[in-house]
C-alpha positions as CSV (number, residue, x, y, z in Angstrom):
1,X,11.5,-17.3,-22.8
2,X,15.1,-17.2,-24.5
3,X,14.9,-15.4,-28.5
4,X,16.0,-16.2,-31.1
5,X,18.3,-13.6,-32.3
6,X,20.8,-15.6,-35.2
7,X,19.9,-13.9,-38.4
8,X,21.8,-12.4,-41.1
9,X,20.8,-8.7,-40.0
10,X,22.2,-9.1,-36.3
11,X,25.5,-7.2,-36.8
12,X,23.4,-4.3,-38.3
13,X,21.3,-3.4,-35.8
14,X,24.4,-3.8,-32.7
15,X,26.1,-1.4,-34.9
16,X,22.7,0.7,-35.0
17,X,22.4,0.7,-31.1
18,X,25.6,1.1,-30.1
19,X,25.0,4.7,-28.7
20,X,22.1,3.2,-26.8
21,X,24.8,0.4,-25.1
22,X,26.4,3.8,-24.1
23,X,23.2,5.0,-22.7
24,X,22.1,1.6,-21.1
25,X,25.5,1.0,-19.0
26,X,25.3,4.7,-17.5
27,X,21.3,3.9,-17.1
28,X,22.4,0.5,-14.6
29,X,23.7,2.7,-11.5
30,X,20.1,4.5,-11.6
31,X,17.9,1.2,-12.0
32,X,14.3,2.1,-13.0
33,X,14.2,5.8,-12.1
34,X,13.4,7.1,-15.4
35,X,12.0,4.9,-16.8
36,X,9.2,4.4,-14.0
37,X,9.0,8.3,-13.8
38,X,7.9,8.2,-17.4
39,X,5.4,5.5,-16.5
40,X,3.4,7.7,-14.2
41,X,0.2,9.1,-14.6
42,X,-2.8,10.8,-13.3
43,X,-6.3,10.1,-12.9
44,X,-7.9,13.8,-12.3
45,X,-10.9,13.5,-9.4
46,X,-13.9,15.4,-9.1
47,X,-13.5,19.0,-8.1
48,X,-13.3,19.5,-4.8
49,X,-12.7,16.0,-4.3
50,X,-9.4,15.4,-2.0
51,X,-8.5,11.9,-1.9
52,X,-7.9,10.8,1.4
53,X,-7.8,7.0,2.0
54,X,-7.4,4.2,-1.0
55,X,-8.9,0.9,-1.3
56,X,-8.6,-1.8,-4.0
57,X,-11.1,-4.1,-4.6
58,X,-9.4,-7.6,-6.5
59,X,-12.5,-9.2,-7.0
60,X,-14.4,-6.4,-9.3
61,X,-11.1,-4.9,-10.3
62,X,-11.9,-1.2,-8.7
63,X,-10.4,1.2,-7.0
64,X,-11.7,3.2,-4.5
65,X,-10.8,6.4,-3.1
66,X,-12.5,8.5,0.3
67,X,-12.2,11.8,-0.6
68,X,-12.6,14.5,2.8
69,X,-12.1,18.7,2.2
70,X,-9.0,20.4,2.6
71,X,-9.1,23.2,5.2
72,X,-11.2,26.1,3.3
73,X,-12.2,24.0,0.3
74,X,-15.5,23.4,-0.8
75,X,-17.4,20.7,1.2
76,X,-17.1,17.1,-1.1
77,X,-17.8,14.3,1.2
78,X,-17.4,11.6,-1.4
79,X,-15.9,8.2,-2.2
80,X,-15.1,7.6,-6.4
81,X,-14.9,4.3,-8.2
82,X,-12.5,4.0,-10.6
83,X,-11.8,0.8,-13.2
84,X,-9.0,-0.5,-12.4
85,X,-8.0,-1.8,-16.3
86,X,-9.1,1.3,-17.7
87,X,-8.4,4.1,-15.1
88,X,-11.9,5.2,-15.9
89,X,-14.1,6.7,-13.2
90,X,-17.2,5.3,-12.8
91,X,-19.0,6.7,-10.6
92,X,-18.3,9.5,-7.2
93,X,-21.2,9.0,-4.6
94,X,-21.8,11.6,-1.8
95,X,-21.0,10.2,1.7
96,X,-21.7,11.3,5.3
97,X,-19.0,13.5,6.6
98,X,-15.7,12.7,7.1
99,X,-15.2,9.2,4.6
100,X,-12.1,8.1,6.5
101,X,-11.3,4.4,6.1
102,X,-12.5,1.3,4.2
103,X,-12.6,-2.4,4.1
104,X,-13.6,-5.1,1.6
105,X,-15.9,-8.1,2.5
106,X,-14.4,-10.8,0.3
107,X,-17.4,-12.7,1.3
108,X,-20.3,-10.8,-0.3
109,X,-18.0,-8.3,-2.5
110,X,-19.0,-5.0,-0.5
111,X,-17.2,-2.5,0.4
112,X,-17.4,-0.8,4.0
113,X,-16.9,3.4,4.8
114,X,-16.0,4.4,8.0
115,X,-17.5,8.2,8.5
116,X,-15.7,9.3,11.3
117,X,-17.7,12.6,11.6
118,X,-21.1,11.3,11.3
119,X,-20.7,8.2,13.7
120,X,-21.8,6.0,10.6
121,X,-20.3,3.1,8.4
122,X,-21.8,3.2,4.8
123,X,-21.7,0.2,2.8
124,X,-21.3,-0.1,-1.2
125,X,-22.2,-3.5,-3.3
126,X,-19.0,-4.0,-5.3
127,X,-21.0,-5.3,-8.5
128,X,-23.6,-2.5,-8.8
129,X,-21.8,0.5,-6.9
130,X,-25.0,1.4,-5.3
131,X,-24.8,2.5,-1.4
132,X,-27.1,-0.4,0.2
133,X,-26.9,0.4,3.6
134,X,-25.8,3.7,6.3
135,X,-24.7,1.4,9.7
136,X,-24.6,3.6,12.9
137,X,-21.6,2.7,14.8
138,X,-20.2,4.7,17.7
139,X,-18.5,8.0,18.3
140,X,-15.5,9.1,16.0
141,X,-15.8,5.2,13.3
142,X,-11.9,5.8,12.5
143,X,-11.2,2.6,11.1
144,X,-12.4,-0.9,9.8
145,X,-10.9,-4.6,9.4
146,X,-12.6,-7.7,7.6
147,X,-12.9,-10.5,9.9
148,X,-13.2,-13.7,7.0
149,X,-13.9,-16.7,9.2
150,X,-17.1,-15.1,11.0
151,X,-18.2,-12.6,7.8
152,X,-17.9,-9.5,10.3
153,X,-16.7,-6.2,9.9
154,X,-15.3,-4.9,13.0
155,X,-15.4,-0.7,13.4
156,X,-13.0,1.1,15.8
157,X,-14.8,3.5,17.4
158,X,-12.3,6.5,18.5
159,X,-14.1,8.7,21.0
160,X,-16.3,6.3,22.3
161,X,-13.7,3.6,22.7
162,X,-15.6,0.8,21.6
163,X,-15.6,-1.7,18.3
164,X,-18.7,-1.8,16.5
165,X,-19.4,-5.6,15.0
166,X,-21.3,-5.4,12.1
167,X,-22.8,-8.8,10.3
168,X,-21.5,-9.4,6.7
169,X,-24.3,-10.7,5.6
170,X,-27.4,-8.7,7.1
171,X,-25.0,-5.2,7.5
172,X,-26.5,-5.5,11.2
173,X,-24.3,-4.6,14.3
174,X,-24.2,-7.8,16.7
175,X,-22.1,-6.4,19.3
176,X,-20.0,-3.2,20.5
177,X,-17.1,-4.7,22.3
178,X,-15.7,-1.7,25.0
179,X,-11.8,-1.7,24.8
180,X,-9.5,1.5,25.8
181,X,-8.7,5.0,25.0
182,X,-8.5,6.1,21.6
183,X,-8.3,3.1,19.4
184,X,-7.6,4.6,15.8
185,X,-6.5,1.7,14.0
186,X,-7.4,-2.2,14.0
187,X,-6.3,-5.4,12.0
188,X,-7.7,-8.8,11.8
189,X,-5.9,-12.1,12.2
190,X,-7.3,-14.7,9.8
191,X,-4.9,-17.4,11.2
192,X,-6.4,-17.3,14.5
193,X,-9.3,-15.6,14.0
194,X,-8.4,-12.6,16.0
195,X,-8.9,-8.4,16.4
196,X,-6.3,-6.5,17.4
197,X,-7.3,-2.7,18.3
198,X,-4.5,-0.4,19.1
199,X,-5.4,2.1,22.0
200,X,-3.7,4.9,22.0
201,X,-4.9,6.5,25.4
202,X,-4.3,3.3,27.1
203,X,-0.7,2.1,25.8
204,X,-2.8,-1.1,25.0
205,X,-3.8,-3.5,22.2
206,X,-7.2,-5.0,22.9
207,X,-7.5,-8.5,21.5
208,X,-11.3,-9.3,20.4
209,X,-11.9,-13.7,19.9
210,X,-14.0,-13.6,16.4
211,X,-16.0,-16.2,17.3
212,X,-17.2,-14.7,20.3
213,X,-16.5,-10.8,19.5
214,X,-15.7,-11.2,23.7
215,X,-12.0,-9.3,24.6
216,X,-9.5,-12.2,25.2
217,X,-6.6,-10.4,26.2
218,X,-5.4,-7.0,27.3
219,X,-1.6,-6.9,25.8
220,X,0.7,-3.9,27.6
221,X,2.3,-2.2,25.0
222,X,4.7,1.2,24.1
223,X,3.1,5.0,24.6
224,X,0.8,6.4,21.9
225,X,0.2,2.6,20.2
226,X,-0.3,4.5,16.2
227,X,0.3,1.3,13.9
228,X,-0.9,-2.7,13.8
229,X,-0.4,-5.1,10.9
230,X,-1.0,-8.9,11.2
231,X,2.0,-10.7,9.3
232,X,0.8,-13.9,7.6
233,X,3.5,-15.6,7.4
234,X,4.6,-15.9,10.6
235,X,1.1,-15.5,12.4
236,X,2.3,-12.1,14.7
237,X,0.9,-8.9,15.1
238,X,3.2,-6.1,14.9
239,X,2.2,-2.7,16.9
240,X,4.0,0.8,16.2
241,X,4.6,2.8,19.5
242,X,5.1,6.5,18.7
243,X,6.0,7.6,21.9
244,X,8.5,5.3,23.1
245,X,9.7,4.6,19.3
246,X,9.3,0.9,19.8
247,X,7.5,-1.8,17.7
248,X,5.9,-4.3,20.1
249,X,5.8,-7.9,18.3
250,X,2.5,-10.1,19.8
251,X,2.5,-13.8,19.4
252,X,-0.7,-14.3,17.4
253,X,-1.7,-17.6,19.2
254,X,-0.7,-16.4,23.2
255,X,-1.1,-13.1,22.8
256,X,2.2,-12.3,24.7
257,X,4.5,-9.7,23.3
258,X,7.9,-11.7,22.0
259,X,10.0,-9.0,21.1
260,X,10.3,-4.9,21.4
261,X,12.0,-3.4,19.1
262,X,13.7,-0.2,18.8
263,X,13.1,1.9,15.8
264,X,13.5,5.4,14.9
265,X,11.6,8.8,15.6
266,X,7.7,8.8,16.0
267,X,7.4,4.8,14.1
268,X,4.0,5.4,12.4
269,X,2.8,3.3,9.3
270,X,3.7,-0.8,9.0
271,X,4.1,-2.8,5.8
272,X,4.6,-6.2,5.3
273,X,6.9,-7.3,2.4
274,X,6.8,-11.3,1.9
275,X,10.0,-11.3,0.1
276,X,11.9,-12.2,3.3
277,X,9.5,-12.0,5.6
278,X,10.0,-8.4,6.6
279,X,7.7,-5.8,8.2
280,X,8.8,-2.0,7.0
281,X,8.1,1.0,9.5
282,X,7.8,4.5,9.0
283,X,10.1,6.6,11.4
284,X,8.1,10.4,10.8
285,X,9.1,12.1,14.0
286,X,7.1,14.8,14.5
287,X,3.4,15.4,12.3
288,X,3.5,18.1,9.4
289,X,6.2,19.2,7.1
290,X,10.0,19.6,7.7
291,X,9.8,18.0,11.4
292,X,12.3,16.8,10.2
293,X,12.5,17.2,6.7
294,X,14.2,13.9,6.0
295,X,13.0,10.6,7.9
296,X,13.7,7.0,7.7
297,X,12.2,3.4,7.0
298,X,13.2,0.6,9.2
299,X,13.6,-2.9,8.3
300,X,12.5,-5.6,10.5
301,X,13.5,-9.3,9.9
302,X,10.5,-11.1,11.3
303,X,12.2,-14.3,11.9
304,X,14.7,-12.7,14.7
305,X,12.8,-9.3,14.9
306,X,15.5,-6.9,14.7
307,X,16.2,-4.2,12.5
308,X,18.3,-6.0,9.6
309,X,18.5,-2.5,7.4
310,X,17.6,1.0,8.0
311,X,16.3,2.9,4.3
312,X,16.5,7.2,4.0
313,X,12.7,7.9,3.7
314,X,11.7,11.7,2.4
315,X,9.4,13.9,4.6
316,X,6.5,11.6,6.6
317,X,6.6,8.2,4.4
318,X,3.2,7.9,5.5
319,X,1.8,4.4,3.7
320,X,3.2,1.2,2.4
321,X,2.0,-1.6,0.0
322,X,3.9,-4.5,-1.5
323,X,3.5,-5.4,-5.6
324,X,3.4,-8.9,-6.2
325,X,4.1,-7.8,-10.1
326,X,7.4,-6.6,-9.8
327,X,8.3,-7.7,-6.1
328,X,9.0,-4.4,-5.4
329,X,7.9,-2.4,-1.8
330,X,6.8,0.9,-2.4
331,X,6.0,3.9,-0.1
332,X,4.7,7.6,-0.5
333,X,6.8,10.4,1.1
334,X,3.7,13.2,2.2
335,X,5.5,16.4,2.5
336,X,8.5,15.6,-0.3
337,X,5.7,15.1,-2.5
338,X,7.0,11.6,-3.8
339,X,7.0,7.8,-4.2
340,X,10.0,5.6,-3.1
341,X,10.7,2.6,-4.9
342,X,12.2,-0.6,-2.9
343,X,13.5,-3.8,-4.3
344,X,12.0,-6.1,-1.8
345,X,14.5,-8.7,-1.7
346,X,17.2,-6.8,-1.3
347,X,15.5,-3.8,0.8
348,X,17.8,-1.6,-2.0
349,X,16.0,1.7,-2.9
350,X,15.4,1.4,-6.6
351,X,14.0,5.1,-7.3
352,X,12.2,7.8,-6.0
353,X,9.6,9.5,-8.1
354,X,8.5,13.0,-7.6
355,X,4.6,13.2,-7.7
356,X,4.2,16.5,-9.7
357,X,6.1,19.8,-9.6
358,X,4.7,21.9,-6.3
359,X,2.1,20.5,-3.4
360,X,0.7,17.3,-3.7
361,X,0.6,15.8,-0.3
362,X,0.3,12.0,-1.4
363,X,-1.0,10.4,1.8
364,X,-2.3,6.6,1.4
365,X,-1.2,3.7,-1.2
366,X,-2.9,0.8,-3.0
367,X,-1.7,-1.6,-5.2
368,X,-4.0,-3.2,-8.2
369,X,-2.7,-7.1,-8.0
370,X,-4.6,-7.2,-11.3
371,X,-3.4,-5.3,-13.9
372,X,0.1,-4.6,-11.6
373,X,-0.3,-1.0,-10.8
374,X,0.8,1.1,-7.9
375,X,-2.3,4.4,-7.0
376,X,-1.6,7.1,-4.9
377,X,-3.8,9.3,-2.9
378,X,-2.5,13.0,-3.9
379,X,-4.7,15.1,-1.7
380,X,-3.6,18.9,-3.1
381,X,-3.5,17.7,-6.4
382,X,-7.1,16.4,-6.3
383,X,-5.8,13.6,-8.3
384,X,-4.8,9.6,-8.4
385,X,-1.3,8.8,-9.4
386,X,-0.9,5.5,-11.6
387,X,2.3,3.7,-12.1
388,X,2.6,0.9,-14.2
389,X,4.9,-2.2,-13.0
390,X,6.8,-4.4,-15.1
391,X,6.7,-8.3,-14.4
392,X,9.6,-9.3,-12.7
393,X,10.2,-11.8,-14.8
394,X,8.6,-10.7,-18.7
395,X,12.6,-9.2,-18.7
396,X,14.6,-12.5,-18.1
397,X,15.0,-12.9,-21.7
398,X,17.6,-15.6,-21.4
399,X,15.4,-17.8,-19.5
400,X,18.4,-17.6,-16.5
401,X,15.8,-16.6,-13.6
402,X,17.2,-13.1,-13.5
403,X,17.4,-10.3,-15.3
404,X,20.8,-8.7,-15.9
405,X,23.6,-8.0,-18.7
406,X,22.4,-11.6,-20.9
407,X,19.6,-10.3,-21.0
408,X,20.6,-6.6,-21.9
409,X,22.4,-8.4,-25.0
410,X,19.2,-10.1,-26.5
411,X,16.5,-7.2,-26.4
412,X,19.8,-4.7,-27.7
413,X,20.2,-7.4,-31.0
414,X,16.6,-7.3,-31.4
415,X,16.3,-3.4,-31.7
416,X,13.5,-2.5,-33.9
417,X,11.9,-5.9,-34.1
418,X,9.2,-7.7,-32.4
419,X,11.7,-9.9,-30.9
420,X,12.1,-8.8,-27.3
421,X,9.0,-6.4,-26.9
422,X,8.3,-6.2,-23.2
423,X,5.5,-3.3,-23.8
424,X,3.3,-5.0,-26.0
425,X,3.7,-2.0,-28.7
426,X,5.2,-4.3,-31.5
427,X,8.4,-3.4,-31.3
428,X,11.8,-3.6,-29.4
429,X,12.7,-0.2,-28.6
430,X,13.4,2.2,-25.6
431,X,9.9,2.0,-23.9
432,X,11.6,-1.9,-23.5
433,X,15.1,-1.1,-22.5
434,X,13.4,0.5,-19.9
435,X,11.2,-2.1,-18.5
436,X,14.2,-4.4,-18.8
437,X,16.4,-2.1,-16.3
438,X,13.2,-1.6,-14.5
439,X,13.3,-5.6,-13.4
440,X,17.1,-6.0,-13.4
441,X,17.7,-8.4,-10.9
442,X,17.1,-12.0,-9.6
443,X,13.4,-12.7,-10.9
């Protein structure tokens, strides 16, 4: 809302702040960088515990994180529970080997643990963090997906090519659904009440009905099928081909492929940002560090699905999520040891953030739609990395619908006062100039 700022000790504090106007203008040209840098933190995991996979749970405000060994650590088979207002862990509870990938039944608030080396899916109750159930499933469990209309949790099953169905409400397995080689990865599609399994063997992408957990359709696809992601608003399934460094778009209700589209090098991890309707892709080339040492992000405009903007990307930007709290797309670059920062209306890279000082391997993303913070999964580091967003729009002093130079002018004449605190601390002062810069831009 706009502020008052027409008092008697106005001229005062402009001339107090005018070496921070100084600072401010030359702060514009790097957006939020430092500012968000000093926002980061770290929540320090168990020892031994290397965090490996992310998932956040909305309805009990949690985080959870899979945590697998490192090559000559000590064994710590694990998955920890961590508050997601205070950053507090609550509890770490020893899993099967191998904790690899989760999924949240929004239905019954549990949460579901692929364990891809002991051919098991364990499930946690998201009120009392108690394990209530250890599911076998099938050879190599590599990766889950929700399916809301049926309450089913669907497993991909990577050596024994087959989905496992598992009942939401009685954790029992109603079906295992054969499909092709190597499926690694799997989405759902709550529009049409759809699976999509990726098989990377077969150059496919099964499609399972939900109602009848039967294969409907068989869809021909790129080589070495490594990504899917079901976009919402426009009720397609998007596939990333790392062989043929395609992304093969599926019609959601024919199950035809509408569009391939060319990418770059080895197209790996999807994201979806709304703003615009745009699916981001992850161009790694080849697995492990420096191969090549500096990769790319394509762009896709999902409403003529071609590449509308290509982004530099560090080494392996490896995972994606979107923050509704500052509208902002963010990725984790694994060998650069970093976090990009995207404005997602614009696709304009905002900042990248180094996640410590040596190795730190960040390798999966989450984003708490709750208290607007952005985790990452730091697997040499043995640690969480927090950043605090700022509300895109807590900055638009004016009351204009964007942030920019207006707005600049009001929190700078209400230096030192409660006037145009952003933080929350009491005061107007440089923790506020740089959320402000932080959001600047159209709200």
């Amino acid at each position: 809302m706009p502020v008052n700022t027409h008092d008697g000790s106005k001229a005062v504090r402009m001339q107090a702040v005018s070496p921070i106007i100084a600072t401010a203008t030359a702060a514009l040209c790097l957006l939020a960088g430092a500012a968000r840098a000093q926002d980061l933190r770290f929540i320090q995991l168990p020892t031994s515990a290397s965090p490996r996979d992310l998932l956040y749970n909305p309805i009990s405000n949690k985080l959870y994180t899979a945590n697998t060994p490192q090559t000559g650590a000590p064994s710590a088979e694990s998955v920890t529970i961590i508050n997601g207002a205070s950053d507090s862990i609550i509890t770490t509870l020893p899993m099967a080997a191998g904790p690899r990938d989760f999924c949240l039944n929004t239905q019954g608030n549990k949460v579901y643990v692929a364990n891809y080396f002991a051919d098991s899916v364990t499930v946690i109750d998201g009120v009392t963090d108690q394990v209530t159930a250890v599911i076998p499933v099938g050879d190599g469990p590599r990766a889950l997906c929700y399916g809301s209309q049926d309450n089913r949790v669907y497993c991909a099953n990577e050596f024994s090519g087959n989905v496992t169905v598992i009942d939401g409400a009685s954790n029992a397995v109603t079906a295992t659904v054969a499909v092709g080689s190597t499926p690694r990865v799997i989405c759902y599609n709550a529009t049409s009440n759809k699976v999509y399994c990726p098989n990377a063997g077969s150059q496919t992408v099964s499609v399972i009905a939900g109602a009848t957990n039967a294969v409907v359709a068989t869809v021909p696809v790129g080589n070495v099928p490594r990504g899917i992601l079901w976009n919402p608003q426009s009720n397609r399934v998007y596939c990333s081909n790392y062989g043929s460094d395609t992304v093969s778009v599926i019609d959601g209700v024919t199950n035809a492929v509408v569009a391939t589209v060319p990418v770059g090098d080895g197209p790996t991890a999807l994201g979806h940002n709304p703003a615009g309707n745009k699916v981001y892709v992850s161009n790694v080339g080849a697995p492990g560090p420096n191969t090549p040492p500096a990769c790319s992000v394509s762009v896709i405009g999902a409403s003529t699905n071609t590449v509308v903007k290509t982004l530099a990307a560090g080494d392996e930007p490896t995972a994606f999520c979107y923050s509704p709290n500052d509208r902002r797309m963010y990725w984790v670059n694994e060998w650069t040891h970093s976090l990009a920062v995207v404005d997602a209306a614009t696709d304009t890279p905002v900042a990248v953030l180094p996640l410590g000082s040596g190795q730190v391997q960040p390798v999966d993303m989450a984003c708490n739609s709750v208290n607007g913070r952005v985790y990452t999964a730091n697997r040499l580091t043995y640690a969480i990395g927090v950043l605090d967003t700022v509300a895109a729009c807590a900055a638009d002093l004016d009351g204009s619908g964007s942030v920019g130079g207006p707005d600049l002018a009001v929190l700078l004449s209400a230096w030192q006062t409660s006037a145009a605190d952003l933080t929350g601390d009491g005061q107007t002062d440089g923790a506020d100039l740089g959320a402000l810069l932080a959001a600047w831009g159209p709200c």
